[in-house]
C-alpha positions as CSV (number, residue, x, y, z in Angstrom):
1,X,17.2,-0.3,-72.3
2,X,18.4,3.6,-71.9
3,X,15.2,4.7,-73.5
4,X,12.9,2.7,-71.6
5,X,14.5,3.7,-68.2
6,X,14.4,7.5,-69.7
7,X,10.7,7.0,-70.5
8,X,9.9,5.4,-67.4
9,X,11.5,8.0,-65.2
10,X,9.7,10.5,-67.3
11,X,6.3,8.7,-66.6
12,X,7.2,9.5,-62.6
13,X,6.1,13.3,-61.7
14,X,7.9,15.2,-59.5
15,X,5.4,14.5,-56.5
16,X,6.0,10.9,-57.4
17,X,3.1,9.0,-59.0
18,X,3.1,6.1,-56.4
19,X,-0.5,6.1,-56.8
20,X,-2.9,4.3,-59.8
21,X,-4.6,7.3,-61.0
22,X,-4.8,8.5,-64.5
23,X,-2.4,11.4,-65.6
24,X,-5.0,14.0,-64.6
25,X,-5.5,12.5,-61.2
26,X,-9.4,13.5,-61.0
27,X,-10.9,11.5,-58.4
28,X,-13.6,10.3,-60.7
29,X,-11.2,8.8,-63.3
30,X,-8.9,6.9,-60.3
31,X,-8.0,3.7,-61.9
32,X,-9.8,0.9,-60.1
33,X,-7.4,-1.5,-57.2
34,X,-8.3,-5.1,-58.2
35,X,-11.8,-5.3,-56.2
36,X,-11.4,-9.5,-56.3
37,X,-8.0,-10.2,-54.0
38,X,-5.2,-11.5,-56.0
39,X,-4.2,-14.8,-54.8
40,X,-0.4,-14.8,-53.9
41,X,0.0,-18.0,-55.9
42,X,-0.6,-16.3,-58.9
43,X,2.8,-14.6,-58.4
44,X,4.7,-17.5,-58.3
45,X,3.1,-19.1,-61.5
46,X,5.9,-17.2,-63.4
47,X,8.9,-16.9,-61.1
48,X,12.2,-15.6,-61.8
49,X,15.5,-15.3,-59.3
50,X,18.3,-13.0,-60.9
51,X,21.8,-12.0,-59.3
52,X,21.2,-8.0,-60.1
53,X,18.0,-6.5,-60.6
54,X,18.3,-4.1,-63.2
55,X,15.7,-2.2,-65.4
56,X,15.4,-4.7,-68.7
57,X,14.7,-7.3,-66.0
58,X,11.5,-5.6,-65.0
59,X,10.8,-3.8,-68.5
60,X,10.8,-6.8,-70.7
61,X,8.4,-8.9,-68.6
62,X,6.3,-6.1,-68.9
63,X,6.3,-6.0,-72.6
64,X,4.0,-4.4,-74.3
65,X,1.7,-2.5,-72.4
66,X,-1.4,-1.9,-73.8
67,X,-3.7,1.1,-73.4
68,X,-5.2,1.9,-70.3
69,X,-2.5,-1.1,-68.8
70,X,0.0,0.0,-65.9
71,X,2.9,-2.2,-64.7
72,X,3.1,-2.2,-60.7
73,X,6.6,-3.6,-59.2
74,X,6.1,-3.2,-55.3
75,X,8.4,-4.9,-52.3
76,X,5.9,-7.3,-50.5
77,X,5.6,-5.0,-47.7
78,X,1.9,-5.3,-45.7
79,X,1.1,-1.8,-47.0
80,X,1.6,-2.6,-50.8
81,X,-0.2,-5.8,-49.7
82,X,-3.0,-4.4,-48.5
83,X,-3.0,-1.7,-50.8
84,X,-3.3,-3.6,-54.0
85,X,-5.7,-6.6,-52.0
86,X,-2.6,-9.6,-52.5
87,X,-3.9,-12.2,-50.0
88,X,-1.7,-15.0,-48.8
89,X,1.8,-13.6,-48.7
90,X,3.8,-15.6,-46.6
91,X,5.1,-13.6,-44.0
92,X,8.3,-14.8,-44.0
93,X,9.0,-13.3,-47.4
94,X,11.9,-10.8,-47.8
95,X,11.0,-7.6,-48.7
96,X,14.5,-6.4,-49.0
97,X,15.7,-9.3,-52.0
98,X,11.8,-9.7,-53.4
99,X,9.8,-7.8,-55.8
100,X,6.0,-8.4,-56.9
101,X,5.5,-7.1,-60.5
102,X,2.0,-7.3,-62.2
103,X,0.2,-5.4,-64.8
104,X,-3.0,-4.2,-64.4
105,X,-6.0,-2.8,-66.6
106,X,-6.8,0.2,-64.8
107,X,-10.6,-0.2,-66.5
108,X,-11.6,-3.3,-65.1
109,X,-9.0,-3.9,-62.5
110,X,-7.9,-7.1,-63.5
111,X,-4.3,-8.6,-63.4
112,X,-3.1,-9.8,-66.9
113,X,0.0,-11.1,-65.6
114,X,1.7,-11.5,-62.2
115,X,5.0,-12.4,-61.0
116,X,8.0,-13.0,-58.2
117,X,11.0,-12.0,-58.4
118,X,13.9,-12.7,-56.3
119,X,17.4,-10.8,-56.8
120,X,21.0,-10.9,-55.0
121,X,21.3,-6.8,-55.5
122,X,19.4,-3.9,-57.1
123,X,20.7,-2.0,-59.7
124,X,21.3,1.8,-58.6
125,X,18.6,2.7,-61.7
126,X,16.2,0.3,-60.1
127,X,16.4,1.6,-56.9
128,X,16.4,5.5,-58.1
129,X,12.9,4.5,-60.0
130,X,11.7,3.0,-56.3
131,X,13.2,6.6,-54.7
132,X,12.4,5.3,-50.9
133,X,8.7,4.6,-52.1
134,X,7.0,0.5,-52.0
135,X,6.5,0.3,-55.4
136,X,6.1,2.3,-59.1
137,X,4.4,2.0,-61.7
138,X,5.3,2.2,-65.7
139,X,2.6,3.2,-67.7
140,X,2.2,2.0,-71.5
């Protein structure tokens, strides 16, 4: 779990890569935001409610990442929402004791696989990898 928290702070630049774009960032080679909406009920097709959030929580769903795949966990905040096109949140939903997680082909811009997840706490690892930002992203 060490390693895969090291590697996925590592995959954060300093400016804090809260954006899917492609290591060089060109504009040209911005990896595509789902252009069909993503349904909020795909989230809760694979649910999951833990006590602490901590970093194998979030790593191991994500597992493995192929090539040209990014994993997105994001509070359901209507920025992020809107952001990443999730239609139907309920607005009652908690951003503070919620996550969304989903991975993402950059290429096409289709989800592979989405889920909630509900949590008592965060982990101080978890919320250094958020660092006052909506959401990260691990990259495979």
């Amino acid at each position: 779990m060490r390693k895969l928290l090291i590697a996925a702070a590592a995959a954060l630049t300093a400016y804090g890569v809260y954006r899917l774009v492609r290591e060089d960032g060109s504009p040209e080679e911005e990896a595509r935001v789902p252009e069909v909406p993503i349904p909020f009920g795909k989230f809760l097709e694979d649910c999951v409610t833990v006590d602490r959030l901590d970093g194998r929580t979030l790593a191991d769903w994500a597992r493995p990442l192929e090539a040209g795949e990014v994993c997105v966990a994001a509070f359901p905040c209507r920025d992020m929402l809107d952001e990443f096109g999730i239609t139907g949140c309920p607005a009652e939903l908690d951003s503070e004791t919620n996550l969304l997680q989903f991975v993402l082909d950059t290429e096409t811009g289709n989800v592979r696989k989405a889920r909630l997840v509900s949590f008592g706490e965060m982990s101080g690892k978890v919320k250094d990898l958020f660092n006052g930002q909506k959401y990260f992203i691990l990259r495979g």
